[in-house]
C-alpha positions in Angstrom: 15.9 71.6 37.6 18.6 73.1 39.4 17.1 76.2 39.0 13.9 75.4 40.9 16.1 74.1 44.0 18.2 77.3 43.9 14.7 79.3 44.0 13.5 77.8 46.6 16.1 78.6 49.3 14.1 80.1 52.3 15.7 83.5 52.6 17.6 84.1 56.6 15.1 86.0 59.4 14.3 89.5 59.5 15.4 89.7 62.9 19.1 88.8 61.7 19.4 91.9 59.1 18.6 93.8 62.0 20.2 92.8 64.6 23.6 93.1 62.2 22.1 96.8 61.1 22.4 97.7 64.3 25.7 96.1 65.7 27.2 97.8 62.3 25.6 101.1 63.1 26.9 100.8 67.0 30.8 99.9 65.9 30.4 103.0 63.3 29.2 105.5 66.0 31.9 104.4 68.2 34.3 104.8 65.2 33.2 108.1 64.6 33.2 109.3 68.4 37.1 107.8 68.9 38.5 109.5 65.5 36.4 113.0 66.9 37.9 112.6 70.4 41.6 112.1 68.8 41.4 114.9 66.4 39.8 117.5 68.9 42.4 116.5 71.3 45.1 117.2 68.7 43.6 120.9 67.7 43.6 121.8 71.4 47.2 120.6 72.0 48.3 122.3 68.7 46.3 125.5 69.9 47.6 125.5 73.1 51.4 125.2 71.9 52.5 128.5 71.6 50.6 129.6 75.1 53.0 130.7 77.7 51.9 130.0 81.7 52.0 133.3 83.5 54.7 133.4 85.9 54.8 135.9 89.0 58.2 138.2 89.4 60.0 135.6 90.7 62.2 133.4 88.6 62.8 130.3 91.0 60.9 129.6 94.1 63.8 128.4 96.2 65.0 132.3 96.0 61.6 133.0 96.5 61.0 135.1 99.6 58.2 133.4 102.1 54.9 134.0 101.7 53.6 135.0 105.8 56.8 136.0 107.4 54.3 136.6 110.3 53.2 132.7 110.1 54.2 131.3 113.3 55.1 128.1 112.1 57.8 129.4 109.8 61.2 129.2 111.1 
């Protein structure tokens, strides 16, 4: 007799299956794009290590000569 009463159970809505399909399927995508956001960041800062900035002649800008020694408004 138990049986029957186990049987009988009326199963939950459709509409809940798929409403947790897609809240599972939403929290992977947004899994997915974080971890592919932190490991391309990671390559590009590991790619860009060894890359020097291009500096001009001049070693320090304070012994830097001016720029417009014509500019009027330089001392």
């Amino acid at each position: 007799m138990a049986q029957m009463v186990l049987l009988d159970v009326v199963p939950d809505p459709v509409r809940t299956g798929a409403l947790l399909a897609v809240v599972l399927l939403v929290i992977g995508l947004v899994l997915l794009l974080a971890i592919g956001l932190v490991v391309f960041l990671r390559y590009r800062k590991r790619s860009l290590r060894h890359v020097e900035i291009i500096r001009s002649d001049v070693q320090s800008t304070a012994s830097a000569p001016p720029a417009h020694p014509s500019n009027p408004n330089q001392p």
